[in-house]
Structures are given as structure tokens and as C-alpha cells.
VMD Tcl script that builds the backbone (N, CA, C; Angstrom):
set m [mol new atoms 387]
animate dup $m
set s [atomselect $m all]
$s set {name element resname resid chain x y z} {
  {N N UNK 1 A 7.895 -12.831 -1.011}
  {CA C UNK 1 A 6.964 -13.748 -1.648}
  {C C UNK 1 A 6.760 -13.326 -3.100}
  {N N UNK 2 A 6.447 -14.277 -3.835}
  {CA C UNK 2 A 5.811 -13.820 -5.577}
  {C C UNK 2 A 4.805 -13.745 -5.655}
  {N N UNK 3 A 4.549 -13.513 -7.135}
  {CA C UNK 3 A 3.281 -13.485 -8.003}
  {C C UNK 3 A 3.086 -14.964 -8.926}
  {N N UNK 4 A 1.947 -14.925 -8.727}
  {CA C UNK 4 A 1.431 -16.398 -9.555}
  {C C UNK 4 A 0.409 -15.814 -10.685}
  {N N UNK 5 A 0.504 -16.230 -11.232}
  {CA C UNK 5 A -0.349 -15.690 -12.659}
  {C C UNK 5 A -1.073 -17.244 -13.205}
  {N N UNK 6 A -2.457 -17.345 -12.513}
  {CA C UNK 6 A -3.090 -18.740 -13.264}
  {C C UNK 6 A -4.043 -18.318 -14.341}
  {N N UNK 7 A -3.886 -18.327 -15.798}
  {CA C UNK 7 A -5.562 -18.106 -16.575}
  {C C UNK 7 A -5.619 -18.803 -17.327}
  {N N UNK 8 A -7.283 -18.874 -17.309}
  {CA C UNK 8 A -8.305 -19.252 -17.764}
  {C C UNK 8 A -9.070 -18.894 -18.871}
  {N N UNK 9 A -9.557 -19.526 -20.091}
  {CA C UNK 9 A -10.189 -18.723 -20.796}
  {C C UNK 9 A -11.538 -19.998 -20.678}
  {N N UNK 10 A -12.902 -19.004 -20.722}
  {CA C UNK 10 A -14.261 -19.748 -20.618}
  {C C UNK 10 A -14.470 -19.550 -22.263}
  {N N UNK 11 A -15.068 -20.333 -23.106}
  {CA C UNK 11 A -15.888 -19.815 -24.384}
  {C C UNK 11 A -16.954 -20.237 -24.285}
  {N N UNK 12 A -18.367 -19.581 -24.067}
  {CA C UNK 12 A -19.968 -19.898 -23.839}
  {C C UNK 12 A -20.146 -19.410 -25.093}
  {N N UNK 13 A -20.607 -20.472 -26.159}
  {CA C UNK 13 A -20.983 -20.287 -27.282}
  {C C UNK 13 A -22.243 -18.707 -27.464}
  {N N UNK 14 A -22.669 -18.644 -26.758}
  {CA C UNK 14 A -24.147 -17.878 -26.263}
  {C C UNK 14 A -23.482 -16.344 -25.900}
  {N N UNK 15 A -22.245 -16.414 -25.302}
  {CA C UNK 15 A -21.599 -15.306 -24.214}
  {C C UNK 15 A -20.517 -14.711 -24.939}
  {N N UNK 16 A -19.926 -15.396 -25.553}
  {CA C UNK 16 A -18.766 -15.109 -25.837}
  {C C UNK 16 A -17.847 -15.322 -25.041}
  {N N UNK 17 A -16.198 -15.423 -25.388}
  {CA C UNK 17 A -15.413 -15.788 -23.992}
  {C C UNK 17 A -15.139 -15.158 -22.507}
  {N N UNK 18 A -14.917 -15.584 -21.834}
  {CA C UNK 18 A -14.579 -15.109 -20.768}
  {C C UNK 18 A -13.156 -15.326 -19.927}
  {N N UNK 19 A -12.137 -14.710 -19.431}
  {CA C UNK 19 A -11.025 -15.263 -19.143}
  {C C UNK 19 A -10.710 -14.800 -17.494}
  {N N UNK 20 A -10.284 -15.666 -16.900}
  {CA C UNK 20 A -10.232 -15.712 -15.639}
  {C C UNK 20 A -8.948 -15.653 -15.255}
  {N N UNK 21 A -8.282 -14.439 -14.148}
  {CA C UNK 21 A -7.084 -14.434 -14.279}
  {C C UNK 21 A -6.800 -14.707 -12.610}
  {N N UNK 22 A -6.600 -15.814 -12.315}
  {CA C UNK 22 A -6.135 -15.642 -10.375}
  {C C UNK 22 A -5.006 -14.864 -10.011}
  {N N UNK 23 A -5.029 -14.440 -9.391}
  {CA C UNK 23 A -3.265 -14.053 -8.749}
  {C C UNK 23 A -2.921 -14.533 -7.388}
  {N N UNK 24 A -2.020 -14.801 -7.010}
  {CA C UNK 24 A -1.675 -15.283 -6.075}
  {C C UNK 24 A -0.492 -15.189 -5.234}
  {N N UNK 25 A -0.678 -14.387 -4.451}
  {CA C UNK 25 A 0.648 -13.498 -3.729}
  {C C UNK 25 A 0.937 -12.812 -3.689}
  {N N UNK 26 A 1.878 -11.271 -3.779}
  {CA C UNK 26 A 1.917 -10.609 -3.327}
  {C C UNK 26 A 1.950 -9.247 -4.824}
  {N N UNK 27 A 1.495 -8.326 -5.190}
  {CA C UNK 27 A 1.382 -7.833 -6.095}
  {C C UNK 27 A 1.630 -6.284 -6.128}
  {N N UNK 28 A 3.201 -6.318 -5.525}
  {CA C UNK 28 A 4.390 -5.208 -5.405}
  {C C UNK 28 A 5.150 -4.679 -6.190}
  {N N UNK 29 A 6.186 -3.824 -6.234}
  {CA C UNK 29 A 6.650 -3.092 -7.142}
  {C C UNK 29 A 7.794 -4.332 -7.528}
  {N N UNK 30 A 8.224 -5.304 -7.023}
  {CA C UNK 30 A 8.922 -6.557 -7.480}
  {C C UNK 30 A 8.099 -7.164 -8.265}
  {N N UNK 31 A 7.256 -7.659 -7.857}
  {CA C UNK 31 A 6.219 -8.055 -8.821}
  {C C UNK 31 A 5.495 -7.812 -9.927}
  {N N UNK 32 A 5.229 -6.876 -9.888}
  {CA C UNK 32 A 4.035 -6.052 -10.555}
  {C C UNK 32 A 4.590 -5.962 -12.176}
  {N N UNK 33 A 6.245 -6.276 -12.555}
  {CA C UNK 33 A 6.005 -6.151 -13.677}
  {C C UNK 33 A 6.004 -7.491 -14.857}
  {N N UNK 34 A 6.405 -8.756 -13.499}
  {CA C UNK 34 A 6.432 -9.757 -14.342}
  {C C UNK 34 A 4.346 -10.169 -14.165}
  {N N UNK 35 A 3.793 -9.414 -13.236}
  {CA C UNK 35 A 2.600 -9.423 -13.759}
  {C C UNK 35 A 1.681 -8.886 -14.805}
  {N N UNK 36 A 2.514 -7.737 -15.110}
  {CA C UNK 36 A 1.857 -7.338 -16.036}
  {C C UNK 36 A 2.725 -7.873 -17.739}
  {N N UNK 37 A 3.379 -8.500 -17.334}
  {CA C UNK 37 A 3.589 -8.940 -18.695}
  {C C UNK 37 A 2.707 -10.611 -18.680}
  {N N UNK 38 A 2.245 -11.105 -17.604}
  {CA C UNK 38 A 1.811 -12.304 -17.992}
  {C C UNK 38 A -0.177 -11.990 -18.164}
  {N N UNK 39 A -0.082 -10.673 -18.088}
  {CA C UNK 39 A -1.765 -10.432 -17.906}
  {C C UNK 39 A -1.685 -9.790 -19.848}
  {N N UNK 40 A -0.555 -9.045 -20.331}
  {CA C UNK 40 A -0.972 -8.742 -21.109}
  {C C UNK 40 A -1.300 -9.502 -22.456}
  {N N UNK 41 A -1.307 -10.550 -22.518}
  {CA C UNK 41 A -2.084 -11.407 -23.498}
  {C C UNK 41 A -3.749 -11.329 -23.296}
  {N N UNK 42 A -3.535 -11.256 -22.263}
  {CA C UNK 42 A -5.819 -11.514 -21.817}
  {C C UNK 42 A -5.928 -9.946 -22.288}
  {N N UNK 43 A -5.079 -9.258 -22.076}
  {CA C UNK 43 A -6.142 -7.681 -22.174}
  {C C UNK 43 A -5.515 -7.235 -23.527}
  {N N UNK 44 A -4.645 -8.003 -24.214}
  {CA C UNK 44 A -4.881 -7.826 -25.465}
  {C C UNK 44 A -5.611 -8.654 -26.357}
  {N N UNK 45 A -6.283 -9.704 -25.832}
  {CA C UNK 45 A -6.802 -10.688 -26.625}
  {C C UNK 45 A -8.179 -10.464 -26.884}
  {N N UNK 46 A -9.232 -10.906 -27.060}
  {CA C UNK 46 A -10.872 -11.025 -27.092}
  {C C UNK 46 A -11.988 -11.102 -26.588}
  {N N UNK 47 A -11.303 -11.605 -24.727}
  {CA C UNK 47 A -12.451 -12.032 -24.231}
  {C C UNK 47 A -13.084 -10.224 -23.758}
  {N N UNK 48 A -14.633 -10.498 -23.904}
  {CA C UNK 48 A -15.618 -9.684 -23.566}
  {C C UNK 48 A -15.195 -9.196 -22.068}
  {N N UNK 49 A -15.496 -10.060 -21.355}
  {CA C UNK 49 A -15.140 -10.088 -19.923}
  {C C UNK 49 A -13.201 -10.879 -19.166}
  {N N UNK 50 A -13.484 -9.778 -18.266}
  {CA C UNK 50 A -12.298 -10.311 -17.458}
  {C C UNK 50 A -12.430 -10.716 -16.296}
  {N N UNK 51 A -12.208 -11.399 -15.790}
  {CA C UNK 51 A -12.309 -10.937 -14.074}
  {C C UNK 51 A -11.222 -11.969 -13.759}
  {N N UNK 52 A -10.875 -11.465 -12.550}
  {CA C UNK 52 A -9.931 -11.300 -11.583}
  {C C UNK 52 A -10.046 -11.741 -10.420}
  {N N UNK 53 A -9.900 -13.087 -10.281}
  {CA C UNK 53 A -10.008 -14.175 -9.476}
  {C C UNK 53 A -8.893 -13.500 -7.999}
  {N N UNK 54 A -9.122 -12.543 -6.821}
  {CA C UNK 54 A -7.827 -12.479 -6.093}
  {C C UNK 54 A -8.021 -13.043 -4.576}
  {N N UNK 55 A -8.548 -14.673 -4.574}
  {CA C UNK 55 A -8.469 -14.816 -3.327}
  {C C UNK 55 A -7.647 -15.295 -2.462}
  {N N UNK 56 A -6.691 -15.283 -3.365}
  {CA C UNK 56 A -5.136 -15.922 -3.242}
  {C C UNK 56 A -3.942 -14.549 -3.008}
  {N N UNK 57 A -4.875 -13.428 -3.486}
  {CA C UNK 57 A -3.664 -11.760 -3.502}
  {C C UNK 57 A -3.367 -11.509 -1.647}
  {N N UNK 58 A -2.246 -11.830 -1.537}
  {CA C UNK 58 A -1.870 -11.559 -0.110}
  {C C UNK 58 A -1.715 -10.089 -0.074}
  {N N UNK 59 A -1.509 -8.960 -0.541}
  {CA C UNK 59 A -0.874 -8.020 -0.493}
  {C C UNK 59 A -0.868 -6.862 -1.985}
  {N N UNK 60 A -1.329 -5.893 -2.125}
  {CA C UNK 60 A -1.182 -5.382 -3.060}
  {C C UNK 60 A -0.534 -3.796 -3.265}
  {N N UNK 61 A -0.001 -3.596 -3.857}
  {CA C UNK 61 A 0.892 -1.998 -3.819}
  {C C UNK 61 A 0.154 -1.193 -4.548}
  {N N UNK 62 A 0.649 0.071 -4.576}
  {CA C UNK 62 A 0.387 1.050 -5.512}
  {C C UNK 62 A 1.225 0.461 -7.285}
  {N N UNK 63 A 1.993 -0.120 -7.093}
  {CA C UNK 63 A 2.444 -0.862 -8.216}
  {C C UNK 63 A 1.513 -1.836 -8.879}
  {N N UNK 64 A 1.316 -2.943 -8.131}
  {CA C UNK 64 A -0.322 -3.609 -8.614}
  {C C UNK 64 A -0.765 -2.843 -8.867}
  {N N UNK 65 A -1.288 -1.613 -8.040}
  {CA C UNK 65 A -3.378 -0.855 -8.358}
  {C C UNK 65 A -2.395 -0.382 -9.715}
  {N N UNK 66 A -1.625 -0.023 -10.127}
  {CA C UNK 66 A -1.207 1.120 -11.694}
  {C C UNK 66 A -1.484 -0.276 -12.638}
  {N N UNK 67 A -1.375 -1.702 -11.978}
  {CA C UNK 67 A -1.195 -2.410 -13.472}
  {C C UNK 67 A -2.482 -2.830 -13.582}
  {N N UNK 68 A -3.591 -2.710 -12.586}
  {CA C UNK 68 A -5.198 -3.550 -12.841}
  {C C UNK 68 A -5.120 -2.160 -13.840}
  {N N UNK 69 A -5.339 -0.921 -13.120}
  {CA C UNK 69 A -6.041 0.140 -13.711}
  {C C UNK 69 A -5.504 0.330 -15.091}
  {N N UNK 70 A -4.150 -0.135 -16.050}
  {CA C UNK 70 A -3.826 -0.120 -17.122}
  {C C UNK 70 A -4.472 -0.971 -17.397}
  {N N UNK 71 A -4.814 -2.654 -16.676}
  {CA C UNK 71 A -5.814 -3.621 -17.973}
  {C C UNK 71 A -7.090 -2.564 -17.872}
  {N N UNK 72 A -7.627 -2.298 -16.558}
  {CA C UNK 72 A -9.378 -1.736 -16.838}
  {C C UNK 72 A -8.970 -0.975 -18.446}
  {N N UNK 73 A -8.267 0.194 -18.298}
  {CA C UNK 73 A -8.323 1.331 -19.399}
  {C C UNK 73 A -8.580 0.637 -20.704}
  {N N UNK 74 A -7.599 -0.067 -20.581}
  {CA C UNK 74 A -6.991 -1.036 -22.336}
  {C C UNK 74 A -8.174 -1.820 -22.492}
  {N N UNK 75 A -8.906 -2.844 -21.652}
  {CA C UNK 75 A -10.183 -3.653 -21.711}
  {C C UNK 75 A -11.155 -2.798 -22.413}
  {N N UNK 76 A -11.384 -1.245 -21.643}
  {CA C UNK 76 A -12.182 -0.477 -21.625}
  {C C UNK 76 A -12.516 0.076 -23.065}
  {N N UNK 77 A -11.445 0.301 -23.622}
  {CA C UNK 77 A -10.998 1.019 -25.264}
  {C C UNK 77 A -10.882 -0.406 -25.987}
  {N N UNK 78 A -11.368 -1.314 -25.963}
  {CA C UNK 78 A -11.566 -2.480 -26.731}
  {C C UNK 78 A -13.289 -2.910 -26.249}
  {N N UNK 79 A -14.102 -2.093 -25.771}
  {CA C UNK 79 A -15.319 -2.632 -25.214}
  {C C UNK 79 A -15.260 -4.021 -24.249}
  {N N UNK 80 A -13.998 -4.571 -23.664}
  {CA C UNK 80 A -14.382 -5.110 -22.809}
  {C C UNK 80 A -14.676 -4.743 -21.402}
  {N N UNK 81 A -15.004 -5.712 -20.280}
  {CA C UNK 81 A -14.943 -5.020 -18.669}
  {C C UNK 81 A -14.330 -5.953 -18.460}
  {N N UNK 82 A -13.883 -5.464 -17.113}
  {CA C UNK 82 A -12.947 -6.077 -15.832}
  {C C UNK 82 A -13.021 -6.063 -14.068}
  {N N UNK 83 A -14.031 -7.208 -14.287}
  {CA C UNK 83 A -14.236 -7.677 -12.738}
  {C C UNK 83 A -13.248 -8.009 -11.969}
  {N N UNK 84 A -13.834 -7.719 -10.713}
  {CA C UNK 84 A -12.532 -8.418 -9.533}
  {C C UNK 84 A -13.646 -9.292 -8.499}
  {N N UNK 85 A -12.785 -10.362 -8.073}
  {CA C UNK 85 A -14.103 -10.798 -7.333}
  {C C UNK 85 A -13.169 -11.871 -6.188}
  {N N UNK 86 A -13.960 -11.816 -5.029}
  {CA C UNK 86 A -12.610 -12.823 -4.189}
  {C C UNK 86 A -11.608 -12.067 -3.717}
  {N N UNK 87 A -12.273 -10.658 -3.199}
  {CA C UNK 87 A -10.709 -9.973 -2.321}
  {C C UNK 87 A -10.865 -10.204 -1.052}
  {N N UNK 88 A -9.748 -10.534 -0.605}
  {CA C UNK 88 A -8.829 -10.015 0.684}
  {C C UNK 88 A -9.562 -9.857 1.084}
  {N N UNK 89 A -9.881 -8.964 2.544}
  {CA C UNK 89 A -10.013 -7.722 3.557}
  {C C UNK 89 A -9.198 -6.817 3.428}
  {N N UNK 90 A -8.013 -7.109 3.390}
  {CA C UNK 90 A -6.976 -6.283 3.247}
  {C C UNK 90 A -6.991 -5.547 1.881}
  {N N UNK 91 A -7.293 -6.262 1.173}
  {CA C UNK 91 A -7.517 -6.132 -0.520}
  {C C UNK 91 A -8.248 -4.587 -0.668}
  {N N UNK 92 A -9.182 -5.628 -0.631}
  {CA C UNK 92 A -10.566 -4.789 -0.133}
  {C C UNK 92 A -10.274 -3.932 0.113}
  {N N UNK 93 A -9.961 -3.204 1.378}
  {CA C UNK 93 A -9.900 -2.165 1.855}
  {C C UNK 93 A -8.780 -1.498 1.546}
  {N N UNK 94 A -7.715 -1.268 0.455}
  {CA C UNK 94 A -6.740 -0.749 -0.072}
  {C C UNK 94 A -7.940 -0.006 -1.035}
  {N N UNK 95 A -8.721 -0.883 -1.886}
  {CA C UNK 95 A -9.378 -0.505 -2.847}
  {C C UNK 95 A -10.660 0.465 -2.515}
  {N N UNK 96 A -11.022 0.215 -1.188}
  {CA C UNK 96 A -11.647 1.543 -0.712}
  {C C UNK 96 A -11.392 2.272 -0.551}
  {N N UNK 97 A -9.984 2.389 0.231}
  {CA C UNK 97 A -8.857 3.729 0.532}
  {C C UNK 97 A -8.849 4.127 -0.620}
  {N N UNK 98 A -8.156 4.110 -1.431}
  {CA C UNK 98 A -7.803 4.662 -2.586}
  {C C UNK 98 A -8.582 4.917 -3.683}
  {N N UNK 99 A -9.865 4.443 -3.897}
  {CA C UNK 99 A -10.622 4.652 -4.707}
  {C C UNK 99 A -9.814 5.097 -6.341}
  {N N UNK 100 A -9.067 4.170 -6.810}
  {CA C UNK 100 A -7.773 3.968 -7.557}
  {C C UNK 100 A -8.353 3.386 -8.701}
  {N N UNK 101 A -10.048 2.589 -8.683}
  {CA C UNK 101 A -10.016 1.883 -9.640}
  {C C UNK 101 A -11.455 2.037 -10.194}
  {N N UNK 102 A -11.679 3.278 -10.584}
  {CA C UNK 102 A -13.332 3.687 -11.081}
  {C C UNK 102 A -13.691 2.466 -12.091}
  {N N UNK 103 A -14.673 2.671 -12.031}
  {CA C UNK 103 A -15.105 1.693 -13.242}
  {C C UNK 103 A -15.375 0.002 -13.130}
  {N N UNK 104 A -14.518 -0.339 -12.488}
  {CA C UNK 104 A -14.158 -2.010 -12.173}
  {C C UNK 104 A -15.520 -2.160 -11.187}
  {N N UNK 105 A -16.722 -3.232 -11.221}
  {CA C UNK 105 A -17.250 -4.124 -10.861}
  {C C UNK 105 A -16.465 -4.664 -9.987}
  {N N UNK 106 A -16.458 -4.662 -8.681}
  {CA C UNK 106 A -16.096 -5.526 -7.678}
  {C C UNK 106 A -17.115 -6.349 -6.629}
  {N N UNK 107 A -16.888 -7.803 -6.744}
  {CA C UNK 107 A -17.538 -8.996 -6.439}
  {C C UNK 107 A -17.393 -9.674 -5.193}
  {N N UNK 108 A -18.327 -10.490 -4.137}
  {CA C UNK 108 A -17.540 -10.735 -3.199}
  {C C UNK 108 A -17.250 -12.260 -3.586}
  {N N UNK 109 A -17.721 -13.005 -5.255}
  {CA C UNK 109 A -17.681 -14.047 -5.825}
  {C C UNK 109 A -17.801 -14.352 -6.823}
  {N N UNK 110 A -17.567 -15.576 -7.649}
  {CA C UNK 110 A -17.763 -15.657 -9.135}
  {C C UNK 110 A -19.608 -15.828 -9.252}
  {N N UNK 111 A -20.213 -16.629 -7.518}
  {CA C UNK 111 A -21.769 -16.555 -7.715}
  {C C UNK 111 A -22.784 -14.900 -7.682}
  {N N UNK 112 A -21.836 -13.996 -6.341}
  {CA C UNK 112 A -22.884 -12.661 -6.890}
  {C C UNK 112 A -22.056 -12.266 -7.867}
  {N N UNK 113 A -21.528 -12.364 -8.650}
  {CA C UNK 113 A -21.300 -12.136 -9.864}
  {C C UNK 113 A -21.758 -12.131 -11.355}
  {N N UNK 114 A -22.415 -13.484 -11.319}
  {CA C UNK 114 A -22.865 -14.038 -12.482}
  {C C UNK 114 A -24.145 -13.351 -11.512}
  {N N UNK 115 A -24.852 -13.701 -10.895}
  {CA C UNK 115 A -26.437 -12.966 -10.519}
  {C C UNK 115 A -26.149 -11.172 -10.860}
  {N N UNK 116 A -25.293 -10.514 -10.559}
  {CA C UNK 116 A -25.453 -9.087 -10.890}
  {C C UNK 116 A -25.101 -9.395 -12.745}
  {N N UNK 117 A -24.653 -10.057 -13.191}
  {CA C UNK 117 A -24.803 -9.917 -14.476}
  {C C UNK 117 A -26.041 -10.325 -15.477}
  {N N UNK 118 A -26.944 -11.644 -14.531}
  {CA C UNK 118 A -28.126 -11.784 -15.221}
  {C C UNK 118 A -29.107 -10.780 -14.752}
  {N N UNK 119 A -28.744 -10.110 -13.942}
  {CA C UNK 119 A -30.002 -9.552 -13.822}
  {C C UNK 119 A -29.938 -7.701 -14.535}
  {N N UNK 120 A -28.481 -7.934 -14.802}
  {CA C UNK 120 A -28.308 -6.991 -15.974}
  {C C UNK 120 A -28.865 -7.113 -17.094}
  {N N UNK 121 A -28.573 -8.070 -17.667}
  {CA C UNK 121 A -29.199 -8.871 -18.817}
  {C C UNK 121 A -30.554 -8.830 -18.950}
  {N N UNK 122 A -31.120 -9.082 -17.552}
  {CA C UNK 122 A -32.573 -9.560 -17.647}
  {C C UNK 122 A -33.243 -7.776 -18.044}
  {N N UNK 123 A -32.473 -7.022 -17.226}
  {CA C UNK 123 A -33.295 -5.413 -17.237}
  {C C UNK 123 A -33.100 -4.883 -18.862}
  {N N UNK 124 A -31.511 -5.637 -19.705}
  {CA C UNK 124 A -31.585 -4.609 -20.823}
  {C C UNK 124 A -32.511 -5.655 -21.792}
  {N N UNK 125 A -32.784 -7.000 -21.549}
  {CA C UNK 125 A -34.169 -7.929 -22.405}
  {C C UNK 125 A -35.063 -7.206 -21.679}
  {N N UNK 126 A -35.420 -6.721 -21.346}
  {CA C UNK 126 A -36.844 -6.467 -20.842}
  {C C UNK 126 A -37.341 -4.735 -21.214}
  {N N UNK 127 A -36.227 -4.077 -21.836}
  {CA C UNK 127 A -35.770 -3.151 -21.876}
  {C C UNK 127 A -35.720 -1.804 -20.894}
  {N N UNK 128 A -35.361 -1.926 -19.791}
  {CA C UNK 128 A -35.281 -1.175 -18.513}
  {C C UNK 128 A -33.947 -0.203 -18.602}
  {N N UNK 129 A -32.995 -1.038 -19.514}
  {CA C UNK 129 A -31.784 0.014 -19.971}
  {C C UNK 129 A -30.615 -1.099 -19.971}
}
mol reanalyze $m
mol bondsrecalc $m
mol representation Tube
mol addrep $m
């Protein structure tokens, strides 16, 4: 099976952009490098935020986890972040095993998503940190 590479870019005048990257299928050492050449425009580009639409990722390798954890780094050293939101079970639980991907915000949706981010928002307006 392949890799599908769908993105998205959001621009919230207020937010700044946001770009949404789905994947879809299987994200193996066959794969993994025509994915990372179609991801590296978003994690070289502007948006603030990333996230990572994978409710479509059938399958992911140690080849995938090396290419999220190169966007987190690269996002990271440009001040952006990189959500994942919409895994698997299977997903999921690779990413628990391995604990491969410090740092990354993981979502069980794009809705607790946006709520863990306003209420980020709301604590550093209010100034709580």
C-alpha cells in the first residue's frame, strides 16, 4: 500500500497560519521518503502550527517515527509546534511503545485540540503562565 500526502494551509488573520497535513496509508521505509519530501515544504514554510491529521495512517514504521521526529525538531528550531491528532489504535500505541516522539502534543481530534489550545491561551491571558 502507499502514502498519500493531503495539505492544507488555514490563515486566521488573529492566529496566524495553520497547516494541516493528512496521511493516508501506510508510512514505511518504502514510503517514508517520498513522505518526507512532500511534508518538507510545510516544515520549511511559516505556519506557527502543524498538525497531523492521521486517521487515515494504516501502519507506521520506525522509518515514519525518524521522519515526524525530523519535522517536530526543524518546526521546533523555527518556533513552530507539531500536533498529531486522529491516531489509529495501532498508531497510538506504536507511539506509546516507543516513546520516539517527546515534545509532540498528541490529540484524540482537531475538537480536543483546539479546546487544549484555548485554554492555553486563556491561562497565558490571564497570566497563569
Amino acid at each position: 500500500m502507499s502514502l498519500t500526502v493531503h495539505v492544507t494551509t488555514l490563515d486566521d488573520p488573529g492566529k496566524g497560519a495553520t497547516t494541516i497535513v493528512k496521511l493516508v496509508g501506510r508510512f514505511d521505509t518504502i514510503t517514508a521518503p517520498q513522505g518526507e519530501k512532500e511534508i518538507e515544504p510545510v516544515v520549511a514554510g511559516s505556519a506557527r502550527n502543524v498538525i497531523f491529521d492521521l486517521a487515515g495512517l494504516t501502519f507506521i514504521s520506525s522509518a515514519g517515527l525518524r521522519v515526524l521526529l525530523g519535522a517536530r525538531k526543524a518546526l521546533a528550531a523555527r518556533g513552530a509546534q507539531l500536533h498529531l491528532i486522529n491516531l489509529q489504535p495501532q498508531i497510538a500505541k506504536v507511539l506509546d511503545i516507543v516513546k520516539a516522539l517527546p515534545g509532540i502534543n498528541v490529540f484524540k481530534n482537531l475538537k480536543e485540540m483546539d479546546e487544549y489550545l484555548a485554554e492555553m491561551q486563556r491561562k497565558v491571558e490571564e497570566g497563569e503562565s
